[in-house]
C-alpha positions in Angstrom: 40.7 10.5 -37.9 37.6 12.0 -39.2 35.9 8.7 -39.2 36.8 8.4 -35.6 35.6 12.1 -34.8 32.1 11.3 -36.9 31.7 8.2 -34.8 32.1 10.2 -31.2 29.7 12.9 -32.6 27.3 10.3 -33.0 27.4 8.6 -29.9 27.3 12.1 -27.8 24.1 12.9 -29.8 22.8 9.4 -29.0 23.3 10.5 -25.6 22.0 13.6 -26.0 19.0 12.5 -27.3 18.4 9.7 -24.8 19.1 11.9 -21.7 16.2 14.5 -23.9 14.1 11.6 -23.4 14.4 11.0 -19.7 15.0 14.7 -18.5 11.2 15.4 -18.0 11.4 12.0 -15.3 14.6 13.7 -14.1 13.2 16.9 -13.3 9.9 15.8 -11.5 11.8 13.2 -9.3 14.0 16.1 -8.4 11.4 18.5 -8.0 8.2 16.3 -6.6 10.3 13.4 -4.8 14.0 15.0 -3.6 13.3 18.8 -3.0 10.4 17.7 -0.3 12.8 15.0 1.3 15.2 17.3 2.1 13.2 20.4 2.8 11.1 18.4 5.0 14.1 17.1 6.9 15.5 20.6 7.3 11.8 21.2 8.9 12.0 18.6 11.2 15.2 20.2 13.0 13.4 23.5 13.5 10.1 25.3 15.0 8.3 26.0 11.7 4.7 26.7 11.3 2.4 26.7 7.9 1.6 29.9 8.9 4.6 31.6 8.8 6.5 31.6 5.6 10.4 31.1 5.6 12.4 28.1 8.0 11.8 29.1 12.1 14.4 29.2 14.2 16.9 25.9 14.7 15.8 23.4 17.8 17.7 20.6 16.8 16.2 16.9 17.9 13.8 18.7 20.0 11.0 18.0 17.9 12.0 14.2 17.8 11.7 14.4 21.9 8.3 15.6 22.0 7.1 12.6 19.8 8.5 10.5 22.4 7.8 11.9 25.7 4.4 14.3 25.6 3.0 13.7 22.1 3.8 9.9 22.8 0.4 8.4 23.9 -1.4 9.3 20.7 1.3 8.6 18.5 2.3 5.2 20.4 -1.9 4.2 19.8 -1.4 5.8 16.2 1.1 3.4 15.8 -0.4 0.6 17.1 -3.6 0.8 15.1 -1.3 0.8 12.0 0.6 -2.2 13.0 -2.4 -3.9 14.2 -4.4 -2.9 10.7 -0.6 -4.1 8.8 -0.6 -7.7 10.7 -4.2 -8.5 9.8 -4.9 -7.2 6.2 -1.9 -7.8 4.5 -2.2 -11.7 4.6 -5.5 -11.7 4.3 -5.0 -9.5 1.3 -2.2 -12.2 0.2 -3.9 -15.1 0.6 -7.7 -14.3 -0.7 -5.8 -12.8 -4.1 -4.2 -15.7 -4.2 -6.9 -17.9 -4.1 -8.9 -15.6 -6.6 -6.4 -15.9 -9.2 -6.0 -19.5 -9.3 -9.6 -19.7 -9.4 -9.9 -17.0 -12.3 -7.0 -19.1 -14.4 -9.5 -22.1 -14.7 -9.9 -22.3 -18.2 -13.9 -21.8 -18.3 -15.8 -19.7 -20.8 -16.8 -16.4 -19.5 -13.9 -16.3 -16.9 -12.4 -13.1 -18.4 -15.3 -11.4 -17.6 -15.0 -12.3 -13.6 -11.7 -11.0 -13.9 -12.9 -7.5 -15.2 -15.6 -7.3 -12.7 -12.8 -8.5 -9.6 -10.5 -5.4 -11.0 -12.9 -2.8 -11.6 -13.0 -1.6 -7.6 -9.5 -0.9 -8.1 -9.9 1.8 -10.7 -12.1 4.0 -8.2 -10.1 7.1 -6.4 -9.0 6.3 -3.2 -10.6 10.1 -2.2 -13.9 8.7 -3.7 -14.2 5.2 -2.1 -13.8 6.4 1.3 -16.5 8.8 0.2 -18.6 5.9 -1.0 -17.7 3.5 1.7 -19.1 5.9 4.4 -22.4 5.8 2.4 -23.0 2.1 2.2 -21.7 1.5 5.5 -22.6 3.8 8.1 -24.8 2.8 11.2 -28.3 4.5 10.1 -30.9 2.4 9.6 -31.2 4.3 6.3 -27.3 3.4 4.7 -27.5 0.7 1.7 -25.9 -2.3 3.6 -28.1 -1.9 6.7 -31.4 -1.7 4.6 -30.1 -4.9 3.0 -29.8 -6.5 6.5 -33.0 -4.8 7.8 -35.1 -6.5 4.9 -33.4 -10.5 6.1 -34.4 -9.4 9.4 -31.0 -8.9 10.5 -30.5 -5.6 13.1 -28.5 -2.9 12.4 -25.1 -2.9 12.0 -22.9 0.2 13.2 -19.9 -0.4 10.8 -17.3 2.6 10.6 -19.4 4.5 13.1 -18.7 2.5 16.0 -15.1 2.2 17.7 -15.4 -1.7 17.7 -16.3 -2.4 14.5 -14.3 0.7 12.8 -11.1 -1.3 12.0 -13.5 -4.1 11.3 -15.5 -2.8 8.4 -12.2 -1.1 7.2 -10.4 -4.3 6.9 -13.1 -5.7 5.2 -13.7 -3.4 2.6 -10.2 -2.8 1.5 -11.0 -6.5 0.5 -12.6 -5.2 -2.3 -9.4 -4.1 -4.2 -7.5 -7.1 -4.0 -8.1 -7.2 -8.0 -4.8 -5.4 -8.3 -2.8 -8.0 -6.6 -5.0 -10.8 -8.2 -3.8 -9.4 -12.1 -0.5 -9.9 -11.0 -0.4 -13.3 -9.4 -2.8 -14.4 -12.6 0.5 -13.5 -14.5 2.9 -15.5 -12.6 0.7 -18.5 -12.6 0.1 -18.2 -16.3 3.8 -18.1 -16.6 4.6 -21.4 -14.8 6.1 -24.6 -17.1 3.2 -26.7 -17.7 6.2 -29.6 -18.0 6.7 -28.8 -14.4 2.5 -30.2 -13.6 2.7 -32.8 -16.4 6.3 -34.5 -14.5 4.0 -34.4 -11.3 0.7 -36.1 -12.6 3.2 -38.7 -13.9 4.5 -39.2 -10.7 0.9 -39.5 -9.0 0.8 -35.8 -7.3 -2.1 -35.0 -6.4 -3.5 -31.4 -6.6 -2.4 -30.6 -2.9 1.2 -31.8 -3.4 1.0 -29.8 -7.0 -0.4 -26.5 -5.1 2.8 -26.6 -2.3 5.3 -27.9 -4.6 5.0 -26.4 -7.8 2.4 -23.3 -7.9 3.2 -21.6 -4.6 7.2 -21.6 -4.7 7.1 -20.9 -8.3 4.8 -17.3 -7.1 7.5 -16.9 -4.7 8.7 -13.6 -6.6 5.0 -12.2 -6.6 4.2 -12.9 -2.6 8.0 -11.3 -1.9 6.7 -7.9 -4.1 3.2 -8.0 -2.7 4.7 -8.3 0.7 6.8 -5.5 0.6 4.4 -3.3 -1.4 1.6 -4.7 0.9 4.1 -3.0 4.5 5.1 0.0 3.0 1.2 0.8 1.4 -0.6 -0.2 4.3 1.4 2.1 6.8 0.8 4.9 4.8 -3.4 4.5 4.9 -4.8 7.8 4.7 -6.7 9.1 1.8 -9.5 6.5 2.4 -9.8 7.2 5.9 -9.7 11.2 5.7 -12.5 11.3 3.8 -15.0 9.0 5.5 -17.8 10.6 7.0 -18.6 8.9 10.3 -18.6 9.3 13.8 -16.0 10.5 16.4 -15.6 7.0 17.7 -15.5 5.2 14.3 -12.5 8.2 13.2 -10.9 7.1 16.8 -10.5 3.8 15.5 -9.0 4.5 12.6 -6.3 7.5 13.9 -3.5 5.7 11.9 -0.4 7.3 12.1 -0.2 9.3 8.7 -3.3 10.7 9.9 -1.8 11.8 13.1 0.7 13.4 10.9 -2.0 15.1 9.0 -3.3 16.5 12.4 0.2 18.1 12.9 0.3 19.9 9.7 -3.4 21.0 10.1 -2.8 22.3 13.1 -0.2 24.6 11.5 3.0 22.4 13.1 5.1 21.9 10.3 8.1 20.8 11.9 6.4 18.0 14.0 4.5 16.8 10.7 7.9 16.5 9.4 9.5 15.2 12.1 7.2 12.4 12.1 7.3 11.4 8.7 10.5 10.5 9.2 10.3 8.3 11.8 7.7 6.6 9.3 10.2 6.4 6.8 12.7 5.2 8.7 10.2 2.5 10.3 8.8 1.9 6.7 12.9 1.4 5.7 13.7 -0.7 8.4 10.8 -3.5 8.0 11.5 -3.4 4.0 15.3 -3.9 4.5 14.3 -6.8 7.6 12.0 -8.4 4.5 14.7 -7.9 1.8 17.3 -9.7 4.2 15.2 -12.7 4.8 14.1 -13.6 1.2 16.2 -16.4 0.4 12.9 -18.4 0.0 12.1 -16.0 -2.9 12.7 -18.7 -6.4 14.0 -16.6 -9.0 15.1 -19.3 -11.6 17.8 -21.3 -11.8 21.3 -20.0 -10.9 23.5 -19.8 -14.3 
């Protein structure tokens, strides 16, 4: 009996110490992550403004119906410059990572280097490369990129402060931080059988047939994770955008729809902020749950 008791005191202290462990993760999920969910959704039902403290009065979906009827035109464009940004950069993101990590697995000396200097734009603040982006890349005659094309004998270029190159120049420099991505698929390539490419250069394959066959549906796992990290992140673009410092028509361009949200809460409307951040999530939920239902090309090893 006092074997058994010794034995259940040990395991609730195991517990105890394991829940000690996790508690600080507890409390900032609940605190950080849940508390602002449900507050904001309690927001979203009522007329509250940031400056007025305390919950306004209860309008019920009212707030939804304005974001569909008179707020609709610039949140429709909103979100059809984020879907439009979404379709374009996230293969492009896919596919040039891809390419860059099975170039950067070539066993050459030096080649760890290239992959160091492929990841470093990933470890600058989002708040700081818009910064810097707006810099480089602004139309003056006088930013770093157009000096570069001045000196070639190459005109101007307006970048991010033009309306028609905007999403242009945007697209292209959030090229720079596919080094995140290319880590990852370096991983899954360096985990692949080699037995699986030695049975195929027995059998004649040639490096196209070894690409489709083997390498690609092997990644499978990776392109199913980048893809649905690639919807939800690219939907939520704002932090780089904010902070660039360009023209009216460049910041047209780029009016993606957490920045309209941002508008909302700047301009004191709480509740419609709220409101449509959850028609975000909900879009955000519905496209990640359409991916998740579709990913029975997704190889995860053989079934046991």
């Amino acid at each position: 009996m006092r074997a058994q008791t010794s034995k259940k005191t040990r395991a609730f202290a195991s517990w105890l110490s394991s829940f000690a462990f996790i508690l600080p993760v507890v409390i900032g999920i609940l605190m950080f992550t849940l508390y602002p969910m449900i507050s904001s959704l309690v927001y979203s039902f009522t007329r509250t403004y940031t400056t007025v403290q305390g919950v306004g009065g209860w309008v019920g979906f009212e707030n939804y119906s304005m974001i569909f009827n008179e707020f609709w035109p610039e949140i429709g464009r909103s979100l059809g410059i984020t879907f439009l940004f979404t379709i374009i950069s996230l293969p492009l993101t896919l596919i040039l990572s891809f390419a860059l990590a099975l170039l950067l697995t070539k066993d050459i000396k030096g080649i760890k280097a290239f992959r160091v200097i492929y990841y470093l734009p990933v470890m600058i603040p989002t708040v700081v490369s818009g910064i810097l982006w707006s810099m480089l890349a602004n139309g003056s005659d006088m930013s770093a990129f157009n000096v570069i094309l001045n000196a070639c004998g190459i005109p101007s270029f307006p970048f991010y402060d033009s309306g028609d190159t905007a999403m242009f120049t945007f697209i292209v420099m959030g090229l720079f931080t596919i080094g995140s991505s290319m880590i990852l698929w370096i991983a899954q390539i360096k985990s692949i059988p080699v037995s699986l490419y030695e049975v195929a250069d027995l059998e004649g394959a040639n490096a196209f047939v070894k690409l489709f066959k083997i390498t690609i549906p092997m990644c499978t796992p990776i392109i199913f994770y980048d893809l649905i990290m690639g919807i939800i992140n690219s939907l939520q673009v704002f932090s780089n955008v904010i902070t660039l410092n360009i023209e009216p028509s460049g910041k047209e361009a780029l009016d993606f729809i957490v920045v309209q949200i941002y508008d909302f809460y700047n301009s004191t409307d709480l509740s419609m902020a709220c409101a449509l951040s959850w028609i975000l999530f909900l879009i955000i939920a519905i496209l990640s749950g359409v991916t998740f239902k579709f990913n029975k090309w997704v190889y995860y090893g053989e079934d046991v």
